[in-house]
Structure formats: structure tokens, C-alpha cells
N, C-alpha and C positions, 0 to 999 in steps of 0.2 A: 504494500500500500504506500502513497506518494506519505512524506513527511512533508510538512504545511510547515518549513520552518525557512530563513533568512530572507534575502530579499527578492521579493515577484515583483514586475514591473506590468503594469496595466496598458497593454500597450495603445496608442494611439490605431487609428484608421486610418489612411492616405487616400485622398481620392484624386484623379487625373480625370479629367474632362467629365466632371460627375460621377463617374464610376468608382468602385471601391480600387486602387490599386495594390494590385499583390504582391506585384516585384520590387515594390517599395516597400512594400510590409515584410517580406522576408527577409530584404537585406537589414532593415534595420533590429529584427529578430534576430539574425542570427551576430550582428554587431552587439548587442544586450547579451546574447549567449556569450561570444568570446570575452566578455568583460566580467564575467563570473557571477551574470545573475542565478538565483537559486530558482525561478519559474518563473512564467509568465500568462496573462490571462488577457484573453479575446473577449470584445465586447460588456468590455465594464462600462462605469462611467465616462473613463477616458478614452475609450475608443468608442465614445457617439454610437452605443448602441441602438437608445431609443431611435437613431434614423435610418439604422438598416433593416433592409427584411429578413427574412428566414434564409433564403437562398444566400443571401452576401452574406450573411454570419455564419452559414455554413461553410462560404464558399474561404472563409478568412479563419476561420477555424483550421479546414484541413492545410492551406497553405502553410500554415503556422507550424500545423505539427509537421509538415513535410520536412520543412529547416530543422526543428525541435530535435528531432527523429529521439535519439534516445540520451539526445545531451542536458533537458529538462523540462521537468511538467509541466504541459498547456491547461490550465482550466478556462472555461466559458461563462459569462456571467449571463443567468437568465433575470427575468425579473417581470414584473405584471401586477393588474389590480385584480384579475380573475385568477382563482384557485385551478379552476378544469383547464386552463387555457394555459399555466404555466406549467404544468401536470403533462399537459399532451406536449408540450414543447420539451420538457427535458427527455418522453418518449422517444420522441424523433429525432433527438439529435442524441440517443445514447450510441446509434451506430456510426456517431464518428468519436468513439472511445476519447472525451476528454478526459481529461488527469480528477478535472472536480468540475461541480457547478457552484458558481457565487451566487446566493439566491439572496438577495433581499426582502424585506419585508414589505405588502403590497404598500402601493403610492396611494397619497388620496383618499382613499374609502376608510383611513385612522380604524382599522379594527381593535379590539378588544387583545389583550395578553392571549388569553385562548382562542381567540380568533386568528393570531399568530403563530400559537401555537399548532395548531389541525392545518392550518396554510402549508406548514416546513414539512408536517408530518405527508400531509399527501401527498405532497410533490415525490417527498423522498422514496416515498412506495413505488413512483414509476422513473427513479434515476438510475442507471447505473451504474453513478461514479456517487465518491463521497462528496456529502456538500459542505461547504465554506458559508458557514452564516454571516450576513454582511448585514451589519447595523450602521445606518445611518440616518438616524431620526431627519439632518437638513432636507434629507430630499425626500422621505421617505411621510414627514409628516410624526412617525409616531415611532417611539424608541422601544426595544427591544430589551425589558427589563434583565436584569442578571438573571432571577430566579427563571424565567422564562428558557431560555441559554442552557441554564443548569438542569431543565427539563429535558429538554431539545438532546442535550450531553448523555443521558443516560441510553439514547437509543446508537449503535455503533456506526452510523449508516451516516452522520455529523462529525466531520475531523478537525474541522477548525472553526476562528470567528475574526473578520477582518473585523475590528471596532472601528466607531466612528466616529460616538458619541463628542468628543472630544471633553470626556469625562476620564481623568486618571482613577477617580474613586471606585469607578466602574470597571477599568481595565486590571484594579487589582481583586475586586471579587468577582470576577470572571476567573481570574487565574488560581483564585485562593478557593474559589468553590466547583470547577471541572475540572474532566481531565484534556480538554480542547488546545490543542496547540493557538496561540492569541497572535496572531498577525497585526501591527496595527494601519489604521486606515486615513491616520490624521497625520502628514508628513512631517509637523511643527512640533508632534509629541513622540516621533519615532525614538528618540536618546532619552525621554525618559519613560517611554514603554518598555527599552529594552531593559532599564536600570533595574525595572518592577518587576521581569522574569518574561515579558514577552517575548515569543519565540524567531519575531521577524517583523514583516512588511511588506503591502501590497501599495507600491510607492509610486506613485505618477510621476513626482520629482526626479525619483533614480535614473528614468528615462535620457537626462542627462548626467553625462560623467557618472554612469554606472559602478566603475571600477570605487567612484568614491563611499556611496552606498553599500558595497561591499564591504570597502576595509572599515566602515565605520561598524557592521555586524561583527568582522571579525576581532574589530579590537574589542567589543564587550564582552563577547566568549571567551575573548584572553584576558580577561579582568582590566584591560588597561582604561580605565575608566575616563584618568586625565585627559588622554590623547582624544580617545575618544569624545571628548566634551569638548575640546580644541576643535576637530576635524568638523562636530554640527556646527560650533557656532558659525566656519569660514563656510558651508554650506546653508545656513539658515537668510540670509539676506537673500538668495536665490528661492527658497523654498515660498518663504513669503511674498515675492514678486508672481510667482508661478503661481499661486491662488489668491492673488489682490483683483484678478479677471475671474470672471467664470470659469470654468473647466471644460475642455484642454483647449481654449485659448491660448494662452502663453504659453503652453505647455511645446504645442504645434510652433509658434511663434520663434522658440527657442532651439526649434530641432532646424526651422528653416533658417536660422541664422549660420546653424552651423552648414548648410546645404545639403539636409540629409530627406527634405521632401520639401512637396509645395505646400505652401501656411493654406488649404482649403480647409472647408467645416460646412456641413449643414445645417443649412438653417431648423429650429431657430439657434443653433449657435454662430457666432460670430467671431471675424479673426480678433485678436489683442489692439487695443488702442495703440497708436501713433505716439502716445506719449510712454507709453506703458513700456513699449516697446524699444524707446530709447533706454529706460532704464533699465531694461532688461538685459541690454547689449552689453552698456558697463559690466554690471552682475556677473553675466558670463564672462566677462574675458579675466576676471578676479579667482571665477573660481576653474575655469578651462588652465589656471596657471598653479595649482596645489598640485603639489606635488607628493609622493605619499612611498614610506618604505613597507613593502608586503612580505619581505620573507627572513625577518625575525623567528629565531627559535619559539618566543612566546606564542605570533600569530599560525604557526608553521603547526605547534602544537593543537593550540584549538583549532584547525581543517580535520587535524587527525581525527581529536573529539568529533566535529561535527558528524564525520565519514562516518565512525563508529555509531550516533545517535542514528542516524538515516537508518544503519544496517538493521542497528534493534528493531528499531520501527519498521525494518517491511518484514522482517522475520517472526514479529508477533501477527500475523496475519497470514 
């Protein structure tokens, strides 16, 4: 079974004369690969799912895992206000074997705890990959209490939970009350989610200077906590530029600076402001210049660890 632990990066969509483009999306997949992301996931928020159909998110799915192949886990994020309709969607697309589904909880229609609850459980009746609970009460309207989670935990068919809340109080009774590997979902809390025992990050930011999000995982598995509090803070003036717009505004914004696709988005998203984007420019050439030592005994050590965690974890299954 996949271990839901260091850093996933949510990838972006590209699209070339309106269409979804693939051969943009693989290259820059498989550049996220070589930079030692730990997984990655189709059709989150970040990759503008609500404006594709089922075909393009099937169709960026299997691109995805084509690159992927067995160098790390693709999941797909589903999502909806209808119970049957997100049910019969994780049916359909269980034959292109994602790694997981990111399922959030419905938009809009604000159900009840238990209304939440029977939501995750149906779905998960007709998945079959493990699912990633993704709480994010901004978008979602309505928050995804611990004890709910902790519900959710008891059935094996739930392996993890991107948080989003942008609640630390919550990200430690998550951790202190399941056994859910805790991904976190809030870029600006990812150093001190990890400080709490969190397992990782499902990171829009990592998108850029990937390799930085990395070593900033590895340095907290190497206890080097300093460095690592060094390393966010020269990464946080980027992170918060990158959601001072909507999402993946800047995000897109930031990849075209580098010339790694074209700044498109579907409406109703919008590219990054003009001014947003001068700041932006700074930002990146501050931190495109960190430079970062990786292969210390200490960080050399915990890879071994991590190896070793992953191995447990697919061998209890």
C-alpha cells in the first residue's frame, strides 16, 4: 500500500489553444519527479479540476502515471455536492489504478458531521484505491471535525488526511487521536505541521524549487530543526505571494516565469495580477538562488529511515 508521507505536489493543468496539454504536463511531472518529490496528484484544486470533464481528467490522469511509471504515487482528486454522482465517479475511474482518491467534503449543501460522515463512507464502498481525506472548510463551506476523521480512521479503506483547516489545534488531534498519516494542506503551516508529527504535504508551492521542499522534509526527519526553520523562513515570502491571488494563479504565473508552460486558466479562474506578478518575479529570483547541502550523514540517515518506514508500511498490507 502507497505510504501518504513527504512531499506531493498538486500539480497544475496546462492548457495550449484551450485544450488540456499533456506534453506539458508530463514534462513538468516528470521534472517534480527528478527533484525528489515523494507523489503527486491530478486534478486537485490546483490543477483546475472543477473545469475539466471526465475525459480530460482521465485523459491527465493516465499521462501522468505514464511519466510516474513506478518512480511515485499518482493520486486523483474527486470531489462533488452529490453522494451517487461522486460514488459512480470514483467507479469509473478505479480502472485507471490511481495511487488514492483526494475526496473532499461536498461544496455548498454545508451537510451535517454525519452527513459527512455516510458521504466518505459511500464513496469509499465503490473506490478502489485508498482515500486521502481533504479538509478544507474555505472552499468546502463546512469543516470536517477531528472526531469525524477519527471515525472515518477506524475503517482501513482511509490512509490519510490532507488538513486545511488552517487550524494547528486541529492538526495535533488528528495526529494524537488516528492512526492517519497527516499530510498538511496549508503551505504557510507546512514547518510547523511537521514540528507536530505531521507526516508530509500536499504542497502547490513545492511546485516551484521542488528540491527545496524536499530538503526542508528531510531536514525535520533529521531532527535539524534550526536549519530547517532557516530554509521556511527564505521560502515563506514566496509561499505567501503564491496564495495572496486565488489558486493556481501565481502558482501558473510562477512556472511561466520560469518558461516551463503558458500562464492559461479557465475561467472563472484568472491569470495573476500585473502587479502581483512583478512581485513575484523578485521573490523568485531570491529564492531560484538558495542554495542547499543534501548529502550530510545526518540527512543521508533519515532517507534510510524514511526507505525503511515506506517498506513497513506496504508490508503490513
Amino acid at each position: 500500500m502507497t505510504s501518504f508521507t513527504g512531499i506531493w505536489v498538486p500539480i497544475v493543468t496546462p492548457f495550449k489553444n484551450g485544450e488540456v496539454d499533456l506534453p506539458t504536463a508530463q514534462k513538468l511531472a516528470d521534472e517534480l519527479i527528478n527533484h525528489g518529490v515523494h507523489g503527486l496528484v491530478v486534478c486537485g484544486t490546483t490543477g483546475e479540476a472543477a473545469a475539466l470533464d471526465d475525459i480530460e481528467q482521465a485523459a491527465l490522469l493516465s499521462a501522468i502515471n505514464e511519466v510516474a511509471a513506478y518512480r511515485c504515487p499518482v493520486a486523483i482528486g474527486i470531489s462533488g455536492s452529490s453522494t451517487r454522482t461522486v460514488a459512480e465517479k470514483a467507479k469509473r475511474f478505479n480502472r485507471h489504478a490511481p495511487a488514492a482518491y483526494l475526496l473532499s467534503a461536498p461544496s455548498y449543501v454545508r451537510p451535517s458531521q454525519q452527513g459527512i460522515l455516510w458521504h466518505f463512507q459511500a464513496i469509499a464502498a465503490q473506490a478502489g484505491a485508498p482515500i486521502i481525506i481533504y479538509n478544507i472548510p474555505a472552499r468546502t463551506g463546512v469543516n470536517i471535525d477531528p472526531a469525524t476523521i477519527a471515525a472515518l480512521a477506524q475503517d482501513e479503506r482511509f490512509a490519510a488526511v490532507k488538513e486545511s483547516s488552517g487550524q494547528l489545534s486541529q492538526v495535533k488531534e488528528i495526529l494524537d487521536s488516528t492512526r492517519l498519516q497527516l499530510l498538511s494542506g496549508d503551505d504557510a503551516l507546512l514547518l510547523s505541521t511537521l514540528m507536530l508529527g505531521g507526516h508530509g504535504a500536499i504542497s502547490a508551492a513545492a511546485h516551484i524549487r521542488p528540491d527545496l521542499f524536499v530538503h526542508l522534509y528531510d531536514l525535520t526527519r533529521a531532527g535539524r530543526n534550526e536549519e530547517a526553520a532557516e530554509l521556511f523562513n527564505a521560502l515563506l515570502p514566496l509561499i505567501r505571494l503564491l496564495f495572496s491571488e486565488p489558486n493556481p494563479g501565481p502558482v501558473k504565473a510562477a512556472l511561466a516565469i520560469q518558461g516551463k508552460l503558458r500562464e492559461t486558466l479557465r475561467l472563472p479562474m484568472t491569470p495573476m495580477s500585473a502587479s502581483g506578478k512583478d512581485k513575484l518575479a523578485l521573490v523568485l529570483q531570491d529564492v531560484m538562488n538558495v542554495r542547499i547541502e543534501t548529502n550530510s550523514p545526518a540527512l543521508i540517515a533519515g532517507r534510510a529511515k524514511f526507505i525503511q518506514d515506506v517498506y513497513r508500511s506496504s508490508a503490513s498490507f
